[in-house]
Legacy VTK file of the C-alpha trace (Angstrom):
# vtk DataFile Version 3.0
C-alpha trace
ASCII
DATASET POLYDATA
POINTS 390 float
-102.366 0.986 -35.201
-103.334 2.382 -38.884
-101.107 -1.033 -39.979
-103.398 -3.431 -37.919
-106.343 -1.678 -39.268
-105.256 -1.874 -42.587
-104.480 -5.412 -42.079
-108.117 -5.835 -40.832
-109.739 -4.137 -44.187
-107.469 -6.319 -46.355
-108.923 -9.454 -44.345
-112.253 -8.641 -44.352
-112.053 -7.963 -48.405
-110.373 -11.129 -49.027
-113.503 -12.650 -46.594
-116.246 -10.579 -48.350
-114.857 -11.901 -52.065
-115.173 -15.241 -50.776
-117.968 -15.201 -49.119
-119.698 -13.086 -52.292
-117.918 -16.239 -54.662
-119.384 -18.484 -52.629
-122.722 -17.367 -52.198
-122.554 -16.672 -56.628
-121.249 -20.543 -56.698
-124.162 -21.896 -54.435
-126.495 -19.490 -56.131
-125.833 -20.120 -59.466
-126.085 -24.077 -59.240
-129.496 -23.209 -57.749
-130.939 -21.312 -60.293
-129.044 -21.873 -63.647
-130.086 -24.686 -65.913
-131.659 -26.574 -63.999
-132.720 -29.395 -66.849
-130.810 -31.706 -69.156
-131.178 -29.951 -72.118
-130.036 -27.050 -70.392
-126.620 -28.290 -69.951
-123.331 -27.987 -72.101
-123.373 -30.524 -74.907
-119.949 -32.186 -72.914
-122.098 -32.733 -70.238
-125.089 -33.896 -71.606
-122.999 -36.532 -73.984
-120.975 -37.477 -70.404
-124.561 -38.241 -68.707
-126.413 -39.842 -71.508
-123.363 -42.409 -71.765
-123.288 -43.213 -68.136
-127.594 -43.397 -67.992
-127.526 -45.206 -71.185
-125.460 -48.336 -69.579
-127.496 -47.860 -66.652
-130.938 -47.870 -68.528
-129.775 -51.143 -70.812
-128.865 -53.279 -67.923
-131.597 -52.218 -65.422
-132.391 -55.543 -63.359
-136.094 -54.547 -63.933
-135.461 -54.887 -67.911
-135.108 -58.619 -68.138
-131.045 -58.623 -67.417
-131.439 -59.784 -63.676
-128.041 -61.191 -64.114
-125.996 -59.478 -66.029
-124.538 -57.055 -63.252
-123.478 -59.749 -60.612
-120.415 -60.435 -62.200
-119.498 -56.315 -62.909
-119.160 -53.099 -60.691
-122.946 -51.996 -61.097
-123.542 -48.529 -61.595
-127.424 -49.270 -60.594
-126.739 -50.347 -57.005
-123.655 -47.955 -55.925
-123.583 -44.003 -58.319
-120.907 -42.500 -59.482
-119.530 -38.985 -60.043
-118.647 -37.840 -63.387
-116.126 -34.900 -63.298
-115.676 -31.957 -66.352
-112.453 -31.466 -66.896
-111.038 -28.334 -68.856
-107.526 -28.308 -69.675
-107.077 -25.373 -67.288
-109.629 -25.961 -64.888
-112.391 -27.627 -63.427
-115.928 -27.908 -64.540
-119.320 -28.827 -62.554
-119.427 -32.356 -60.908
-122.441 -34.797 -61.361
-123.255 -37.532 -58.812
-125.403 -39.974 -61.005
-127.540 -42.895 -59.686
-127.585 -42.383 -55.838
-129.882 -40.307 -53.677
-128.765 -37.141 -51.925
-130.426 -35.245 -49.288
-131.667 -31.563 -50.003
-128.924 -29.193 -49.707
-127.604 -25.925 -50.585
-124.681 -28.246 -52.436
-126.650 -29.972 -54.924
-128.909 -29.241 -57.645
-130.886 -32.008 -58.816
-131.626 -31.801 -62.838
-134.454 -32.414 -64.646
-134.279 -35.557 -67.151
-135.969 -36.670 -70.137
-138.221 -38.861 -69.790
-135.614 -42.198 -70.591
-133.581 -41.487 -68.191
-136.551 -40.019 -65.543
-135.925 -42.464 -62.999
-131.646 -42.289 -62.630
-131.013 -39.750 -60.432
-128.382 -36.990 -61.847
-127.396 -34.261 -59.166
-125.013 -31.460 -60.429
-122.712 -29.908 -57.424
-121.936 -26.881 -56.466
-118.168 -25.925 -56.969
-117.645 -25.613 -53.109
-118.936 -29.029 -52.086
-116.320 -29.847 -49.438
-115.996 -33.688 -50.277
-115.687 -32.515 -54.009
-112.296 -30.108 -53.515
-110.008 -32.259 -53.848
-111.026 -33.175 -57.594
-109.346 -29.794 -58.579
-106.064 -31.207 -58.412
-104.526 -31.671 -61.611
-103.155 -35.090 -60.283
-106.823 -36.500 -59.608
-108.184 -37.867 -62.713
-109.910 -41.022 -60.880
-110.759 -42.564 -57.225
-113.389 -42.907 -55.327
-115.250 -40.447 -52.957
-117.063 -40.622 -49.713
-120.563 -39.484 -50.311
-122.880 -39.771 -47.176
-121.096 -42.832 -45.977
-121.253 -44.381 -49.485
-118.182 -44.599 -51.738
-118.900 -44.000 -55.002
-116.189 -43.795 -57.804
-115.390 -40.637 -59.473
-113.758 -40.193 -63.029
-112.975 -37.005 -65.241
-113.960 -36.438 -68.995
-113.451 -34.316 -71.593
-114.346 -33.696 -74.794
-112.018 -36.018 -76.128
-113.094 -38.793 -73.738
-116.640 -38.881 -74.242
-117.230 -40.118 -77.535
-120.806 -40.945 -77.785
-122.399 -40.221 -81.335
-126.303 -40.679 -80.059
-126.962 -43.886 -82.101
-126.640 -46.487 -79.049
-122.823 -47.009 -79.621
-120.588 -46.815 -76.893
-117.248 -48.073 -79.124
-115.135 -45.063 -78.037
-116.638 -44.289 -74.839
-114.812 -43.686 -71.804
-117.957 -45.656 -69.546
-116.200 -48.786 -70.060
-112.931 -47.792 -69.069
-114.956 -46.372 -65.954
-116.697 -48.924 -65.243
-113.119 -51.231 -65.350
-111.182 -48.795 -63.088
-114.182 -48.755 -60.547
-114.121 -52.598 -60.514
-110.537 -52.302 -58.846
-109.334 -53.486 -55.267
-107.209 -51.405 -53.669
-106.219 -53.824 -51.021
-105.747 -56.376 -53.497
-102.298 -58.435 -53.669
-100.209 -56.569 -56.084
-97.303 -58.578 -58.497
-93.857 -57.706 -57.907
-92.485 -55.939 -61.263
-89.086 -57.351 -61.093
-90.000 -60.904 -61.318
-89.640 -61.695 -65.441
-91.029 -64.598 -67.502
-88.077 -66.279 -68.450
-88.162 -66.504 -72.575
-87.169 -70.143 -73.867
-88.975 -72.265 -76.229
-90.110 -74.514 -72.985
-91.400 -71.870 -71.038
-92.936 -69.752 -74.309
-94.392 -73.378 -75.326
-96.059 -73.879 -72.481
-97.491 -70.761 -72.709
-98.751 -71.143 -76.266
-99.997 -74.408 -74.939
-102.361 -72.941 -72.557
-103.781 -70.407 -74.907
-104.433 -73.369 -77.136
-106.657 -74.719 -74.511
-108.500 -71.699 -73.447
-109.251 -71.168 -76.954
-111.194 -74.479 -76.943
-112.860 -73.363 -73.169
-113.934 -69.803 -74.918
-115.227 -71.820 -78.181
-117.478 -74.568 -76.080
-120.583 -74.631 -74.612
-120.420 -78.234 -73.761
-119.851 -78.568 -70.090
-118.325 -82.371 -70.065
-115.851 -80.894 -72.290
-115.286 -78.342 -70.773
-114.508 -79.971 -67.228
-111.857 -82.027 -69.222
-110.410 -78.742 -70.670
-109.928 -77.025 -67.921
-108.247 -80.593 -66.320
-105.820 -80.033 -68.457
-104.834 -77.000 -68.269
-104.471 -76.825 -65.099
-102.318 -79.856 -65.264
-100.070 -77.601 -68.170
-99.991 -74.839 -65.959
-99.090 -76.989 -62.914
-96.378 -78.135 -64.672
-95.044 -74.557 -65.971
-95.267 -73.093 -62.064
-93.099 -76.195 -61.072
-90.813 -75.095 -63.468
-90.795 -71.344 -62.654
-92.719 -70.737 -59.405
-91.945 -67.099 -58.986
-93.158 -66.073 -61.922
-96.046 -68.330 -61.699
-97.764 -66.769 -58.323
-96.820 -63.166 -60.028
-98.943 -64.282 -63.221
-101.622 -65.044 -60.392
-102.187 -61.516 -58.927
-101.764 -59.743 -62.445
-104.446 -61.864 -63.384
-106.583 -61.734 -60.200
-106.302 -57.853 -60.066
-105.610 -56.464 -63.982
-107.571 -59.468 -65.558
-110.218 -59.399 -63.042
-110.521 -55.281 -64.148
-110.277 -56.711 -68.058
-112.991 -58.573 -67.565
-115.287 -55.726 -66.327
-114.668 -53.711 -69.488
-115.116 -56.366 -71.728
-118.592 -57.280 -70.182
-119.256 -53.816 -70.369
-118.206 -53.641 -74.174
-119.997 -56.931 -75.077
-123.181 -56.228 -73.779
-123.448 -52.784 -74.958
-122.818 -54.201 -78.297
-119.705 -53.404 -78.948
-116.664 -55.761 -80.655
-114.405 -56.849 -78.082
-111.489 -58.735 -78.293
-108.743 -60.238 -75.479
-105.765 -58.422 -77.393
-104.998 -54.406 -77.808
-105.396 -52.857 -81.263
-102.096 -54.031 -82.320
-103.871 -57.323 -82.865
-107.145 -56.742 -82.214
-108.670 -58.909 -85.533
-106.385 -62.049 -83.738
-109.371 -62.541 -81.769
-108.026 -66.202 -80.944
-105.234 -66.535 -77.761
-103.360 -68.943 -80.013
-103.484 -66.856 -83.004
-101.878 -63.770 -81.050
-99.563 -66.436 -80.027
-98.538 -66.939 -83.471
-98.235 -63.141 -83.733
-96.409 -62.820 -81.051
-93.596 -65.475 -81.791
-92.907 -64.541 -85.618
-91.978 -61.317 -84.662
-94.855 -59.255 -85.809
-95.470 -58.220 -82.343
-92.190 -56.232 -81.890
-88.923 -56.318 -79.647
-90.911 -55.801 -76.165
-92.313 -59.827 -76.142
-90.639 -59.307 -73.078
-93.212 -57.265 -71.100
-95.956 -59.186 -73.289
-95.375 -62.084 -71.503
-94.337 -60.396 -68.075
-98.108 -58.284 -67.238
-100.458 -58.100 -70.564
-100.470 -61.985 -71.170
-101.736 -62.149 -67.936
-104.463 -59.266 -68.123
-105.917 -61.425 -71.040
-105.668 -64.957 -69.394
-106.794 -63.587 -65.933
-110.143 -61.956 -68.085
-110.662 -64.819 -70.303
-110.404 -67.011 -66.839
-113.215 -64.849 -65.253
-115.305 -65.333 -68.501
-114.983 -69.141 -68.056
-115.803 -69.857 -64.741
-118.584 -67.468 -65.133
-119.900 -69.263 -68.166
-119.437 -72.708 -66.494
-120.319 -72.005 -62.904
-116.811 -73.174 -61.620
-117.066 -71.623 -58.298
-119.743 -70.442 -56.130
-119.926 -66.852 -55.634
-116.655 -66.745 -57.033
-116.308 -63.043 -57.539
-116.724 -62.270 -53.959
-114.214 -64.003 -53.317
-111.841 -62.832 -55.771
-112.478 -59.297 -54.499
-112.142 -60.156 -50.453
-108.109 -62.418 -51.763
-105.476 -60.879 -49.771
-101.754 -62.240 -49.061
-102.306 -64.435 -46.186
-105.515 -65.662 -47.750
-104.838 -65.566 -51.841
-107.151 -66.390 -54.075
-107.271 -66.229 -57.855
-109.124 -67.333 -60.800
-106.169 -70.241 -60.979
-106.292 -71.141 -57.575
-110.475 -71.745 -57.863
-110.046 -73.438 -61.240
-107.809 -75.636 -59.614
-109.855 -76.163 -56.707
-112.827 -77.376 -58.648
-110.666 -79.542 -61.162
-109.453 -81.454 -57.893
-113.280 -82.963 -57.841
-113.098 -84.407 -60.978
-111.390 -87.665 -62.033
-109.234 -88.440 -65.442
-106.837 -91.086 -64.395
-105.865 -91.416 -68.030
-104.396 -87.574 -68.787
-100.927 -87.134 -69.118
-99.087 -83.961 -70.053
-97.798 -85.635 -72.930
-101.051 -86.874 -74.119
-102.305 -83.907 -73.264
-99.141 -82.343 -76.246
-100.102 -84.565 -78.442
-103.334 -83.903 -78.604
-102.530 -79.909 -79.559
-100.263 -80.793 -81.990
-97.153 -79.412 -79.485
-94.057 -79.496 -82.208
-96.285 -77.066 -83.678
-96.513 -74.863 -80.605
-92.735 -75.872 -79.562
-91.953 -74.915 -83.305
-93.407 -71.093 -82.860
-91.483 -71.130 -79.595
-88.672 -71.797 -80.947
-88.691 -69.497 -83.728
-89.265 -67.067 -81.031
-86.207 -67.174 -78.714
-84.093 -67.504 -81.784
-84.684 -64.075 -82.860
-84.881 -62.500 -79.204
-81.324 -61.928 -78.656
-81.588 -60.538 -75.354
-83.036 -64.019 -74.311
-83.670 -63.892 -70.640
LINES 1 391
390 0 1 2 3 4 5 6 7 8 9 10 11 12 13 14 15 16 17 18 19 20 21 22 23 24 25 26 27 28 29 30 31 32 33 34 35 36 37 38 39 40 41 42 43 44 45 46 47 48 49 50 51 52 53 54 55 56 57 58 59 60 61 62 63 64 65 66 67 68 69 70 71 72 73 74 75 76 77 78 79 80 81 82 83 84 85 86 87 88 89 90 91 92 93 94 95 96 97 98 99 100 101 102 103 104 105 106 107 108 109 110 111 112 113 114 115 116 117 118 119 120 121 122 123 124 125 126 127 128 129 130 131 132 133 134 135 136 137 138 139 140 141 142 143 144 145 146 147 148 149 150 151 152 153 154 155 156 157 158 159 160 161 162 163 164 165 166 167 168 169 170 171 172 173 174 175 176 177 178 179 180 181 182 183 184 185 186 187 188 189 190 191 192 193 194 195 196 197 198 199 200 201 202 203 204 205 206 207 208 209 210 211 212 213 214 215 216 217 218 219 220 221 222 223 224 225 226 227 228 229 230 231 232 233 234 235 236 237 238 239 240 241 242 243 244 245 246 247 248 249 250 251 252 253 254 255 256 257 258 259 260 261 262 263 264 265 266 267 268 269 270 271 272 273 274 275 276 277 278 279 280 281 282 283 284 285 286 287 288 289 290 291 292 293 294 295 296 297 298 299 300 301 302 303 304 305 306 307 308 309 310 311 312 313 314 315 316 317 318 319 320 321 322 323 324 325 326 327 328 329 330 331 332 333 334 335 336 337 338 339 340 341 342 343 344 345 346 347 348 349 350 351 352 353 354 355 356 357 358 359 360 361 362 363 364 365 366 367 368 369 370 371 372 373 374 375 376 377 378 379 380 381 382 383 384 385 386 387 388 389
């Protein structure tokens, strides 16, 4: 009996410490702090960078645009998550409206960022627990029956210096990783692009030609460009069909993502380039081509060609038939493409080319005309020096 009892006063301790935590947790949230300039200088830097982007493309600021085509902050929130390296700091839902409760603590703002909501929660919100796990570092969140996406920072993430320059700044890599579909078709990662000078040619080919598409703002042109690479590109999936459909879903999931952060980047005034910092001042497709088949790239060419070339094609693709109007309402249905009913940036470009006419194009017209021995040459020099040719 004295064993049970002292059971029972061991249990209600453990209770009374938690419930005494709890009430400290919900009580502190409530009382501590309360304004922006209150907060840690982490979290002030994290919010600013997040309100900034929200602030510059605010449809009532003259960009009524400019988030159509990108995950948009303005219509959905998002949590923002401190993360220590040992534990976990306060959470911030930013840009959505909660209800009062004893959860959430709504802060004061200055007055340029007075009308974006910022709520900071209380340790113990119950949807929030799971974002202690070392293993979460992204996802999204159901808050009251919204789903809003939720990333961690630290002070080596947020990098913004108070000048208006989000270079460093982990928003746009937010703002990519929310703009992902889950149920999206995924590429298989054992299909390879098979390295020969035809196949790497082709390739090069195609980069020559969405140069030109990414140079002009001539839409005549433009329609004939994109004729003929889709007739290149026809030709190269004829050729190598397995690989072809995989370069479709890298494209229509990792390019489509690509293209969010580089929208992001480019409007926020940031340099942006299609290629990672390896090669980042080749800012053409056909100049990282080059780079890419003298060597200078490195041994791995192989995974190159197998996922990143078609990150950078599959955002470049999204730029174009954005800039052209190629397809109605065409990221819709990018995001709704699922196996039985695919659909990719290709698939619409080739769907709108099948409206237009040019009896008199010819793949080897279309060669000569971009100077191919050049791009055969590069090829070439290429799969001489890959040994492990696949």
């Amino acid at each position: 009996m004295n064993a049970l009892k002292k059971i029972g006063n061991i249990i209600l301790i453990i209770f009374g410490i938690v419930l005494i935590l709890l009430c400290a947790d919900l009580l502190t949230n409530k009382t501590l702090n309360k304004t922006y300039s209150g907060l840690n200088v982490t979290d002030r830097q994290a919010i600013e960078e997040i309100c900034t982007v929200i602030n510059l493309f605010d449809k009532e600021d003259g960009n009524p645009d400019v988030w159509d085509k990108v995950y948009n902050p303005c219509e959905t929130g998002c949590i923002i998550i401190h993360d220590y390296a040992a534990a976990r700091g306060y959470c911030y839902v930013i840009n959505t409206t909660l209800p009062a409760n004893i959860f959430s603590q709504k802060i004061d703002m200055p007055d340029e960022y007075s009308d974006i909501n910022v709520y900071r929660m209380a340790m113990v919100t119950p949807y929030l627990l799971k974002t202690f796990s070392p293993s979460f570092d992204e996802g999204h969140i159901d808050v009251n029956d919204t789903s809003l996406y939720a990333v961690k920072y630290d002070t080596s993430t947020v990098k913004y210096s108070g000048s208006g320059s989000l270079e460093e700044s982990y928003v746009k890599n937010t703002f990519r990783d929310a703009a992902a579909t889950p149920d999206a078709p995924a590429a298989q990662s054992d299909i390879k692009f098979v390295i020969n000078e035809e196949n790497t040619a082709l390739t090069g080919l195609q980069y020559r030609i969405i140069d030109e598409l990414l140079e002009t703002d001539d839409k005549n042109l433009a329609d004939e460009l994109l004729c003929e690479y889709v007739m290149v590109r026809d030709y190269q999936a004829s050729k190598y069909p397995d690989f072809a459909k995989q370069q479709e879903k890298t494209e229509l999931v990792k390019g489509r993502e690509q293209y969010v952060y580089y929208t992001v980047s480019k409007l926020t005034g940031n340099g942006y380039t299609y290629f990672d910092k390896e090669i980042s001042d080749r800012i053409t497709f056909y100049s990282a081509y080059h780079y890419i088949c003298t060597g200078s790239y490195g041994s791995d060419v192989g995974d190159y060609f197998d996922e990143e070339g078609g990150i950078y094609t599959g955002a470049a693709l999204c730029e174009i038939m954005d800039k052209f109007d190629i397809a109605d309402n065409w990221e819709k249905k990018l995001d709704n493409s699922t196996n039985a009913q695919f659909v990719s940036q290709y698939s619409l470009i080739k769907d709108y080319c099948k409206t237009k006419d040019y009896k008199d194009m010819t793949l080897n017209n279309i060669q000569r005309a971009y100077n191919y021995e050049e791009v055969l040459s590069m090829a070439r020099a290429l799969t001489k020096g890959n040994a492990g040719e696949k």
